[in-house]
VOGU-3710 file (C-alpha; in Angstrom, 3 decimals, decimal comma):
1> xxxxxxxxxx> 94,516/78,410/119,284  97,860/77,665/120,428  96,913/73,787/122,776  98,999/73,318/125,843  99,381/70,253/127,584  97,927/68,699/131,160  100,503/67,821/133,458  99,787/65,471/136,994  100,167/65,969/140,730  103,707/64,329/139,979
11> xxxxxxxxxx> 104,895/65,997/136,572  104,033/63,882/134,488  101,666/64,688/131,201  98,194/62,903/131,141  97,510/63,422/127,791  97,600/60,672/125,686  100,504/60,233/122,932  99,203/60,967/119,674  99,265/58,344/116,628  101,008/61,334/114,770
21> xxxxxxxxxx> 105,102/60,732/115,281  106,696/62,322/112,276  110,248/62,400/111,617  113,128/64,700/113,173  112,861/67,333/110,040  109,345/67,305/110,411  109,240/67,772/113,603  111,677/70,424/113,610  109,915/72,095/111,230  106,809/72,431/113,391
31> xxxxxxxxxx> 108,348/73,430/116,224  110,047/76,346/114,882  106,674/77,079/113,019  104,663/77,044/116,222  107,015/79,809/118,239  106,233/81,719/115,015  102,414/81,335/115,723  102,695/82,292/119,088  104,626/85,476/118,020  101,382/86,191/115,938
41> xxxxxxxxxx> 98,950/85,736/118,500  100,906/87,630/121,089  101,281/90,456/118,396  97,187/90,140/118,730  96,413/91,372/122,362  99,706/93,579/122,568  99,119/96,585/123,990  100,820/99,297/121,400  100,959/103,126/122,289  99,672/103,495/118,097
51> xxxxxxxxxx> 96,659/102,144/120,368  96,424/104,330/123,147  97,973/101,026/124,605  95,470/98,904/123,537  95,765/95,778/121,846  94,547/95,815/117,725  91,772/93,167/118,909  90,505/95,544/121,329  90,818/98,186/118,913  89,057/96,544/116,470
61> xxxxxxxxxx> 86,055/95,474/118,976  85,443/99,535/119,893  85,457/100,011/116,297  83,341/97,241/115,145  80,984/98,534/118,001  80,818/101,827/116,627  80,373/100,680/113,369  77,211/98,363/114,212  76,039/101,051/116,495  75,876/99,392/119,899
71> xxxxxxxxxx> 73,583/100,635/122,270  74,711/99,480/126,181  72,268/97,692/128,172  70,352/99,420/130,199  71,331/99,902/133,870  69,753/97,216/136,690  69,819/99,925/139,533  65,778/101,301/139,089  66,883/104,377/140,109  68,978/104,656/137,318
81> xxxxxxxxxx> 66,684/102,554/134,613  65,061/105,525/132,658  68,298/106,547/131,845  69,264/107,006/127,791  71,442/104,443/126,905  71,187/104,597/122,724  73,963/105,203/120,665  74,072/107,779/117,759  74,417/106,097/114,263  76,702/108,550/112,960
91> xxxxxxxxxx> 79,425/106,632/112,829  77,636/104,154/110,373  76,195/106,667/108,272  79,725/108,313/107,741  81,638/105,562/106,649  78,677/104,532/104,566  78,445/107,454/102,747  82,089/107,766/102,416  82,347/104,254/101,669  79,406/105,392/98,829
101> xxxxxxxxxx> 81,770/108,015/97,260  84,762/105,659/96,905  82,706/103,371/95,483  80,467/104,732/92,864  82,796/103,244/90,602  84,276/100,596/91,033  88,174/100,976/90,877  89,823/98,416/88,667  93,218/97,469/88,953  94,137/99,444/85,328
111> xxxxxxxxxx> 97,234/97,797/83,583  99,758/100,496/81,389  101,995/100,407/79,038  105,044/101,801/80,555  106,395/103,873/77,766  103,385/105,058/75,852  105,619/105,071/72,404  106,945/101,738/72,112  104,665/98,947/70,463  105,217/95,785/72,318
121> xxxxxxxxxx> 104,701/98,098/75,543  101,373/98,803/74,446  100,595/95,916/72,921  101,494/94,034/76,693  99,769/96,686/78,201  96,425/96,586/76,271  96,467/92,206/76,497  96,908/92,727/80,345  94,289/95,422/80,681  91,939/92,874/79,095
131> xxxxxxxxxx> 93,065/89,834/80,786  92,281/91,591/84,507  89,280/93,132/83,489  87,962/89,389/82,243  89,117/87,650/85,378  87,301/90,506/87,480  84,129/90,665/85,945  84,081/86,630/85,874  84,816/86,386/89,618  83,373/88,241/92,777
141> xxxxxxxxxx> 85,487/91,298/92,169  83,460/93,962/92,911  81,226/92,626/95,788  84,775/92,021/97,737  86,200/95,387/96,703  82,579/96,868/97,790  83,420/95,034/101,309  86,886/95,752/100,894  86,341/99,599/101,536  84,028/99,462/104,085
151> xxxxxxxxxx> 86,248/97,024/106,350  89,110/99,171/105,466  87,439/102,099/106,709  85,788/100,036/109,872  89,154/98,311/110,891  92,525/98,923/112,062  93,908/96,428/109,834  92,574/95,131/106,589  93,706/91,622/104,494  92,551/91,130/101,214
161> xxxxxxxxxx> 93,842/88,120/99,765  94,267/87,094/95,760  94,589/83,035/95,234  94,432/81,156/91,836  92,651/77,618/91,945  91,888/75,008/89,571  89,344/72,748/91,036  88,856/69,357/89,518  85,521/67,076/89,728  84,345/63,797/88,407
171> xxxxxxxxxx> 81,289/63,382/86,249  79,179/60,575/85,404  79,196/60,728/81,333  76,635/57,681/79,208  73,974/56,164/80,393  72,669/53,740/83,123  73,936/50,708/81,442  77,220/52,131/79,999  78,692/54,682/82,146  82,412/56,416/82,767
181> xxxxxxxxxx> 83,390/58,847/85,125  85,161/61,893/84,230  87,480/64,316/85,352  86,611/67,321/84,272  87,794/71,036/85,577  84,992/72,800/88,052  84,855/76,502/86,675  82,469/77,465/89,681  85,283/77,015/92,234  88,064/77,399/89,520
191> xxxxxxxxxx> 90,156/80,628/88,330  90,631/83,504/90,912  89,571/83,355/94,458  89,226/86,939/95,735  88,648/86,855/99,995  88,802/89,776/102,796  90,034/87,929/105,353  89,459/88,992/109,167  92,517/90,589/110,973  92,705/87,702/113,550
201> xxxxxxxxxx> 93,353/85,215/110,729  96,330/86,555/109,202  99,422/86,666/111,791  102,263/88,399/111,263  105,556/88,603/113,865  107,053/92,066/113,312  104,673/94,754/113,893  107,599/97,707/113,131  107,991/96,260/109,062  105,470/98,199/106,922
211> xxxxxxxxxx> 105,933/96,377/104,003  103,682/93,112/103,959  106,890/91,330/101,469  109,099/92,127/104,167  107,419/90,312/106,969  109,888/86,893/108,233  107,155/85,391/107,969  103,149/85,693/107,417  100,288/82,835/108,553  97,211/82,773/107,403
221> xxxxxxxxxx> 95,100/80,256/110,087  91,508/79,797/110,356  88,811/77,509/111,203  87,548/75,141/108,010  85,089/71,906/108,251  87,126/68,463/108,543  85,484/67,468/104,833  86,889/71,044/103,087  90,239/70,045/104,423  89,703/66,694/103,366
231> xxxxxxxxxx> 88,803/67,358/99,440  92,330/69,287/99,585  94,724/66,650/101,427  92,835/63,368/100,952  95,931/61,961/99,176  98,424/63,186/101,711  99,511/59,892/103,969  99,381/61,731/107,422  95,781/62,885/106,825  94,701/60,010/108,470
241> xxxxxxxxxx> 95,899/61,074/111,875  93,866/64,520/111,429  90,307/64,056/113,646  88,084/66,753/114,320  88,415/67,942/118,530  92,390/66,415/118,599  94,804/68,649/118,308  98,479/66,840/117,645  101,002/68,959/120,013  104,992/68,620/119,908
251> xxxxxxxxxx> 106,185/68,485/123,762  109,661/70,183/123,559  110,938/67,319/126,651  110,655/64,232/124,590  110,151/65,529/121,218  106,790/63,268/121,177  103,497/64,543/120,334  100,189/64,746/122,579  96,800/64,868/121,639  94,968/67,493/122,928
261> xxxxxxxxxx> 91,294/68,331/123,206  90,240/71,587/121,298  88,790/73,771/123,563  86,827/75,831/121,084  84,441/72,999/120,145  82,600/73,775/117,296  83,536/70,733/115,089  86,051/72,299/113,200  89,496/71,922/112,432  91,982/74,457/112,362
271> xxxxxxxxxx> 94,458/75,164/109,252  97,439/77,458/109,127  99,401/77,943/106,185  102,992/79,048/106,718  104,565/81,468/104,297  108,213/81,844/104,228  108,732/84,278/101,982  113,008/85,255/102,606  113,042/81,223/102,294  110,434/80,446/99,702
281> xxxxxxxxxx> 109,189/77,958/101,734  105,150/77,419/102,286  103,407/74,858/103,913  99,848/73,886/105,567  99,206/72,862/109,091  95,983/71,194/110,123  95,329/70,251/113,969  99,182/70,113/114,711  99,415/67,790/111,279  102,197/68,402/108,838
291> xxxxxxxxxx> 100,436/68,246/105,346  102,923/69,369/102,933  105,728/67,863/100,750  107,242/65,146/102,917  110,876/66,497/101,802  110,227/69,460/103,855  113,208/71,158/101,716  111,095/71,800/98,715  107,973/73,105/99,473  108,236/76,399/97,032
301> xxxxxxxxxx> 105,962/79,491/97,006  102,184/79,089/95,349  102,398/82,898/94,496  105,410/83,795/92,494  106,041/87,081/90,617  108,296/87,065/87,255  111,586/89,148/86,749  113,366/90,796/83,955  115,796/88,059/83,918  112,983/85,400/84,001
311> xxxxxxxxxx> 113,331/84,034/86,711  110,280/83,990/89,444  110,581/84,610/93,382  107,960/84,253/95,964  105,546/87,285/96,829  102,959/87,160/99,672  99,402/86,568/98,089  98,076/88,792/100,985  97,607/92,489/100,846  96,866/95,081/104,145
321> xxxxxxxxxx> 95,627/98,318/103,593  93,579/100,594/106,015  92,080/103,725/105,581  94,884/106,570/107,115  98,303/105,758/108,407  99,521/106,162/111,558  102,403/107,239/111,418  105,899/107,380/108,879  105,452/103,603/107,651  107,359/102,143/110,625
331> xxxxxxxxxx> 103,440/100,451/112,102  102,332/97,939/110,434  98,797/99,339/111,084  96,461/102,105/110,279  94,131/104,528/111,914  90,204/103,547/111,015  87,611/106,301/110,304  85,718/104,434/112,665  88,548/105,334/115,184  88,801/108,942/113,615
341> xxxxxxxxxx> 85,450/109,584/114,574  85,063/107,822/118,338  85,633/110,972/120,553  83,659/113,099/118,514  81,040/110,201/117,994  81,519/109,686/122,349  80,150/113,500/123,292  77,307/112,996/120,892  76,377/109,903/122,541  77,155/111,602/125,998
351> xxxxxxxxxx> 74,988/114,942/125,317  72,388/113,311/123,602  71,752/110,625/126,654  72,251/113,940/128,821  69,668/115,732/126,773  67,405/113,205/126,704  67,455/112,624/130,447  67,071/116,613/130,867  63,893/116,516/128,907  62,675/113,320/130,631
361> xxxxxxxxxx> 63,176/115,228/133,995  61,440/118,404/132,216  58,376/116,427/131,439  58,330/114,493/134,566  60,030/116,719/137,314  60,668/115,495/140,560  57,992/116,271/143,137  59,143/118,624/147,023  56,017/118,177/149,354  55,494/119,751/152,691
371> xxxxxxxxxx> 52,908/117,904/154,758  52,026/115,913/151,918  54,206/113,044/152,651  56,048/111,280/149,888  54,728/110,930/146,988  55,777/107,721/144,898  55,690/107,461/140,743  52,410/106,128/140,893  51,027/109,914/140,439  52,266/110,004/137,316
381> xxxxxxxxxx> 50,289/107,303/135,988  46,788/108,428/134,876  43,215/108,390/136,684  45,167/107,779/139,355  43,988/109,503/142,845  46,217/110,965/145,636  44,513/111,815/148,688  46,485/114,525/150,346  46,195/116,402/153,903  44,386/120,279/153,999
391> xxxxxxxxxx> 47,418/122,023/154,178  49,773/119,908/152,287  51,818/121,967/149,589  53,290/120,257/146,659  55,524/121,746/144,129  57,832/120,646/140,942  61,056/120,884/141,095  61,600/122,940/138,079  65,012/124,733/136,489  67,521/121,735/137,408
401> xxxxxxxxxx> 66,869/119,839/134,089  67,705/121,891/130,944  68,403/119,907/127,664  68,793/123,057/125,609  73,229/122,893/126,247  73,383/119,421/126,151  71,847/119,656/122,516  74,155/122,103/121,421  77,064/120,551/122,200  75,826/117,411/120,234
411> xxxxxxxxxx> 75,476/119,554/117,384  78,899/121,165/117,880  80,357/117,520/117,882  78,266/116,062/114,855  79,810/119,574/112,780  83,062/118,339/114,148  82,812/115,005/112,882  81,972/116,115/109,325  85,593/118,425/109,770  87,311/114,629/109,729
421> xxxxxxxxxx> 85,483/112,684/107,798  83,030/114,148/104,741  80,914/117,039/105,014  77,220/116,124/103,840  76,882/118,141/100,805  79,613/115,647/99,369  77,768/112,528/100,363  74,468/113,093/97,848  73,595/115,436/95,169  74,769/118,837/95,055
431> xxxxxxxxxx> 72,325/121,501/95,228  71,632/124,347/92,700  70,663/124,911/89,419  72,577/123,288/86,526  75,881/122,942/86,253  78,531/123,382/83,038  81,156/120,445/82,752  83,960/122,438/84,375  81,557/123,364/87,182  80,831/119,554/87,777
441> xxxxxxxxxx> 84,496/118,637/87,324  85,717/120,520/90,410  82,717/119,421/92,781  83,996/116,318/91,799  87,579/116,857/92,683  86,479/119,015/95,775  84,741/115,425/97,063  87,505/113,442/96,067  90,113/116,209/97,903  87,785/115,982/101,213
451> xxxxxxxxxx> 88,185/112,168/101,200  92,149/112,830/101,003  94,106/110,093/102,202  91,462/108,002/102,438  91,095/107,684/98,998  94,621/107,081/98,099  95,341/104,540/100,343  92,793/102,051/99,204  93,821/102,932/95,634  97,088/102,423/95,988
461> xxxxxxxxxx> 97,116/99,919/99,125  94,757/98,054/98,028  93,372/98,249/94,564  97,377/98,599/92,809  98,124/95,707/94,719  95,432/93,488/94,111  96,183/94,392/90,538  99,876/93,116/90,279  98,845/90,042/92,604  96,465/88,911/89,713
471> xxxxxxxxxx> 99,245/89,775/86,936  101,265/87,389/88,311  98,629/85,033/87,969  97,134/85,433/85,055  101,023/85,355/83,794  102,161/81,727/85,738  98,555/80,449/85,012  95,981/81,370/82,212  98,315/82,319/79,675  100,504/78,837/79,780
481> xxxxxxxxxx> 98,650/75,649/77,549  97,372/72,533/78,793  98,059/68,932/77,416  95,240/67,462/76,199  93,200/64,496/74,127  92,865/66,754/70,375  90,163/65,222/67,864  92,340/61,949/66,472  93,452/60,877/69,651  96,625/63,353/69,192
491> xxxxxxxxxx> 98,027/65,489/71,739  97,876/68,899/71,766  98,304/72,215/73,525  95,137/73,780/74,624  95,127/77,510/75,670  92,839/80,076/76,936  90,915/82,072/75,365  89,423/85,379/76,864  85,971/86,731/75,713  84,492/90,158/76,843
501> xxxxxxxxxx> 81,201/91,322/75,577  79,437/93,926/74,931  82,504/96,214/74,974  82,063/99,775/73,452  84,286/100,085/70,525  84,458/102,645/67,291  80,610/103,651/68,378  79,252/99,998/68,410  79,118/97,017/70,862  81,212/94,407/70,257
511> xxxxxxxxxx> 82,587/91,233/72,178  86,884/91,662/72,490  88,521/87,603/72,077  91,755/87,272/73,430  93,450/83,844/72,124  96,616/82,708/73,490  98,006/80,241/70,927  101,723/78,987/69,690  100,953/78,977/66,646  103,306/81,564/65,730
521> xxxxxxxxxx> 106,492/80,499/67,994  109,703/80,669/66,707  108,276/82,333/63,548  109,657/85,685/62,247  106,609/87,766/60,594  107,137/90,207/57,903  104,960/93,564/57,736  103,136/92,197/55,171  102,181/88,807/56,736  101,518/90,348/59,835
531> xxxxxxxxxx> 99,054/92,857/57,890  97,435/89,758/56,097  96,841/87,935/59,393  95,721/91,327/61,314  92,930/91,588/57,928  92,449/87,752/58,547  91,249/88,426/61,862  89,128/91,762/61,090  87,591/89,613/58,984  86,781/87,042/61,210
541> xxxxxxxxxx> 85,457/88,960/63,950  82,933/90,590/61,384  80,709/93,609/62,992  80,452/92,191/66,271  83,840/90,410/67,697  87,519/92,284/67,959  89,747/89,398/67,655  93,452/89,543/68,677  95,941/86,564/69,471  98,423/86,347/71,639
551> xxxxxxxxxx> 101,766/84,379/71,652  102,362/83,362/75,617  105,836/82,652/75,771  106,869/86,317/74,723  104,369/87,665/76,166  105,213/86,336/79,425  108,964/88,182/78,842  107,628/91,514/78,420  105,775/91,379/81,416  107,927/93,927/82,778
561> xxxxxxxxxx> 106,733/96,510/79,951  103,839/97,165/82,012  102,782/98,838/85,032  99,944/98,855/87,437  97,513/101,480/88,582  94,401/101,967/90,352  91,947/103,581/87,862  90,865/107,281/88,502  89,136/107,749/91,534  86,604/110,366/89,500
571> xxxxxxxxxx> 83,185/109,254/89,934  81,197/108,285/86,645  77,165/109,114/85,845  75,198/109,676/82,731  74,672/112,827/83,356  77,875/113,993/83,969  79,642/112,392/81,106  76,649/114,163/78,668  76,963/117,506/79,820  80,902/116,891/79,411
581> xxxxxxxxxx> 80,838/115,121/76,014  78,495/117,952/74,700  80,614/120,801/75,611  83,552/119,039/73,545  81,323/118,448/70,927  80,526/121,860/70,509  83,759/123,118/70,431  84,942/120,209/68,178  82,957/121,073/65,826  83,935/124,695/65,329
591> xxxxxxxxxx> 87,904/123,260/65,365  88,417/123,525/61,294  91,011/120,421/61,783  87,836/118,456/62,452  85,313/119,848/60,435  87,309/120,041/57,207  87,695/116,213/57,514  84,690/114,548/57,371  85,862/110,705/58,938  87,126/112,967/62,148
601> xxxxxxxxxx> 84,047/114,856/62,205  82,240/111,432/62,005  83,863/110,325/64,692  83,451/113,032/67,049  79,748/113,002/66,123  79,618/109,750/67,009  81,359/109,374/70,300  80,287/112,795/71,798  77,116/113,758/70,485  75,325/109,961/70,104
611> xxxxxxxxxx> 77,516/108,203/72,095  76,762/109,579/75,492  72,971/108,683/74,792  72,906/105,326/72,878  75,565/103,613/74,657  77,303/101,378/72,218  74,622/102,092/69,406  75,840/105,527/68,164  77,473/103,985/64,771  74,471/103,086/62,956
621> xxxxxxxxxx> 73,224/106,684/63,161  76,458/107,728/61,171  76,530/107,571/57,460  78,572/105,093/55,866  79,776/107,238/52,880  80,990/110,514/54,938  82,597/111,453/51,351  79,722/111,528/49,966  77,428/113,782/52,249  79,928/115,903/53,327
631> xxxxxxxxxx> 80,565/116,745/49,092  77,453/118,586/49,505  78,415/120,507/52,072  82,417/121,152/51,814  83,758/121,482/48,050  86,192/119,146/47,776  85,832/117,016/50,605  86,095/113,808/49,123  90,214/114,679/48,395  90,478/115,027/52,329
641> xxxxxxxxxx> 93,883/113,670/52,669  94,040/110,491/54,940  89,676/109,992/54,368  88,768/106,565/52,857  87,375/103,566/54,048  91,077/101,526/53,402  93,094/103,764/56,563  90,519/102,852/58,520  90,974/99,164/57,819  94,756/99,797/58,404
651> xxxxxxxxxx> 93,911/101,294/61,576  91,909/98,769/62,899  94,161/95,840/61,608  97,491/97,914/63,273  96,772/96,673/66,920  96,311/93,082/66,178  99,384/93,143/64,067  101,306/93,948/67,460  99,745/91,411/69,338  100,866/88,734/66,858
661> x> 104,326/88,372/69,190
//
């Protein structure tokens, strides 16, 4: 809410000056910032012809009402009152069950190495791929992206925002008599904050600039209690002037400011933060009150992405995605399903009220006396009793009601509405007897075809995003140390460590730790160290732990040797993944590269035949000694070039050698 001020009979304002008077650059500052926010809320009820000429807040209304499935209230005229006013759900149950498809699993943001032959490209790749897969299956992940999908299929516009937070609290630590308090970090409210935001919250100036990076400017303002705002700026020395209901406003005249009563009343305050992004300038706004860095000339970016050269500029921690686009990237918009669907979902509401009024006439037809008089509804009710003259004729009015073409053309629009969106026999199970792995595999990619450009614009729009968003993070914040208190009283580097269990590896379950340490900075390792140290940590992590440590500060450089990619959009089930695992096996088998070498013909025993099955437990039912059993069966096994227990070890041991950087 942009506050104006009250002006008298004679001119002058009646609103009283504000305690609020901040300097000239301050000032300034807000001034500029506020023609900015009226930009974005004019860009709010625009009219656009992308629209039909309707604003994106009215758009979003129709949409939202379609979505909920809205039923208008019935009409107050009683001669109109047993009209149909109900709404078809169909709407609702297509985006759910497209929603469904896109979501039966969950698409990660997937981290690659970007040349698939070079070392410390894979060996960046496969720490990052960890490092987002820990920090979304710690935070709320995939309850937002579930969300995610659904509002970017229900609204014109969608925001998804990515913000990194560490959270501090103090504890009480002793006991009644001898007590401290502590500062200690909060991990519930700490690491990565993943948030849909509504479209009115995020305002942007230039709807013609596709690209979110490339916006002047973009504001994210909303509506927070006065004691969330206060755990954030408590320590700022103009908080004082913020009060819940006042609203500090800049009067252009005398360059003083005016309180203001908020109109919306609801005892919040509102916040904007400004993001400059061309300037690298971001600050906060609360009531009209400047809460930033007093030297409003350094105020850098939160969110800051790193370059080949090192250095970091500022990216928007925002990303907009819908579900199709409008037109060549020029709006800043998108077309909704929900949108997609209303004219089609309009003549099923308007035939079915139609057909249900027919057949409310054809069970209750109007009544044409002669010499009967009129006859009111009370007939219809019944053991009632009409008295009527000798002669009086009465007859329905019959043939003027006939629901049967208003039905059809509901149908015709409902088969029209699976043309645009997803045809039913891609929304559940498909029919038929069973199916081979191939046969599955292009049912699959027929449903994922059908959902189109759907599909790829939340993977890419959203989920690819989302993904390098949290790389930078993870990069400018979990993999740097901490100062701390070590045992002795010492200082010390702490780092994080990463831990993700339960992880399917070599046909057994086992817990991946990621350790970030500088314990091997500045150090040059030969082969042979780095193989020691690679056995070192084999044999640390034993039968159930894959242990691999990191050194941040290259790390960090070689950021740039990976890429980001919204996993497959091919839906995963048991079922399917036996009936495909089994047909390799079966042809695996039969390959004499793999049966003439009894480890490989372990392995694919173990992955594709138990695998599928035991989930995580398929090693134990493996012999240890395949040299041994397979003697029996193949003369000369045991002289299988490459077999042994050692080349395993060597294999196992060769990724955490590369991670040793």
């Amino acid at each position: 809410m942009i506050p104006s001020l009250s002006y008298g009979k004679d001119g002058r304002i009646e609103n009283l000056v504000s305690s609020y008077q901040p300097g000239q650059e301050i000032s300034e500052m807000l001034s500029l910032s506020t023609l900015d926010l009226q930009s974005g809320d004019e860009l709010l009820t625009r009219p656009f012809e992308e629209f039909n000429d309707m604003s994106i807040l009215d758009r979003a209304s129709l949409d939202q009402k379609d979505w909920l499935a809205w039923s208008d209230s019935p009409s107050e005229n009683p001669d109109e009152s047993f009209m149909f006013t109900g709404t078809s759900g169909i709407t609702r149950n297509k985006i759910i069950s497209t929603a469904a498809r896109l979501t039966e699993q969950v698409i990660y943001p997937r981290v690659f190495a970007q040349n698939d032959e070079d070392e410390e490209d894979q060996a960046s790749g496969y720490v990052m791929e960890r490092a987002v897969e820990f920090n979304c299956r710690r935070n709320n992940y995939e309850e937002t992206f579930l969300y995610g999908v659904i509002s970017g299929l229900v609204n014109p516009i969608s925001y998804f925002m990515v913000d990194y937070a560490k959270s501090y609290l103090e504890i009480l630590e002793g006991t009644a008599s001898k007590y401290k308090r502590t500062k200690v970090l909060d991990e519930m409210f700490s690491g990565f904050r993943h948030a849909l935001l509504p479209l009115d919250e995020v305002l942007l100036t230039n709807p013609y600039q596709f690209d979110m990076n490339l916006q002047p400017v973009v504001m994210h303002r909303r509506r927070v209690s006065y004691h969330e705002v206060k755990s954030r700026h408590k320590n700022h020395p103009d908080f004082e002037h913020v009060k819940p209901g006042i609203i500090s406003t800049l009067n252009s005249t005398d360059s003083l400011f005016y309180n203001v009563d908020d109109t919306i009343g609801d005892g919040l305050v509102e916040e904007t933060r400004f993001m400059y992004r061309g300037r690298d300038l971001e600050f906060s706004v609360v009531n009209g009150i400047y809460l930033s860095n007093p030297n409003v000339d350094y105020n850098p970016f939160k969110h800051r992405r790193v370059q080949k050269d090192g250095t970091t500029v500022p990216v928007y921690p925002i990303v907009k995605y819908g579900a199709e686009p409008i037109d060549a990237k020029r709006f800043y918009a998108y077309k909704s399903l929900a949108s997609k669907l209303s004219n089609d979902k309009e003549v099923v509401d308007r035939m079915t009220q139609n057909a249900v009024d027919a057949s409310t006439f054809a069970a209750y037809p109007s009544i044409f006396t002669m010499g009967a008089g009129k006859l009111d509804r009370s007939v219809f009710i019944p053991a009632t009793v009409q008295d009527l003259p000798k002669d009086a004729k009465v007859s329905p009015a019959t043939g003027f009601a006939n629901p049967e073409y208003a039905y059809r053309a509901a149908q015709q629009a409902k088969q029209d509405i699976n043309e645009s969106s997803m045809d039913p026999q891609f929304s559940g199970v498909q029919g038929g007897g069973n199916k081979t792995a191939r046969e599955s595999i292009l049912l699959q990619q027929n449903a994922i075809a059908n959902l189109g450009i759907m599909g790829r614009m939340i993977a890419q729009g959203m989920v690819k995003s989302i993904g390098e968003l949290m790389v930078d993070d993870i990069i400018r914040y979990q993999s740097v140390g901490e100062t701390m208190e070590l045992a002795g009283g010492t200082l010390g580097m702490k780092y994080m460590t990463m831990v993700l269990n339960e992880k399917v590896i070599d046909g057994g379950k086992k817990s991946i730790v990621i350790r970030f340490t500088d314990a091997w900075a500045g150090r040059e390792m030969s082969k042979e160290e780095e193989l020691d140290k690679s056995l070192g940590l084999l044999e640390e992590g034993g039968d159930d732990k894959k242990i691999y440590e990191v050194n941040p500060s290259v790390w960090i450089r070689r950021k740039y040797l990976i890429e980001v990619e919204a996993d497959a959009l091919k839906p995963k089930n048991d079922s399917f993944e036996r009936t495909f695992k089994t047909e390799l096996y079966d042809r695996a088998i039969m390959n004499p590269l793999i049966a003439n070498d009894p480890e490989k013909l372990a392995d694919v025993t173990r992955d594709f035949l138990f695998e599928p099955t035991v989930k995580g437990e398929g090693a134990k039912y493996i012999p240890k000694d395949t040299q041994k059993v397979m003697a029996g069966i193949i003369p000369g096994a045991q002289n299988t070039p490459g077999a042994g227990v050692a080349g395993q070890v060597v294999r196992n041991g060769a990724m955490g050698s590369k991670l040793q950087v």
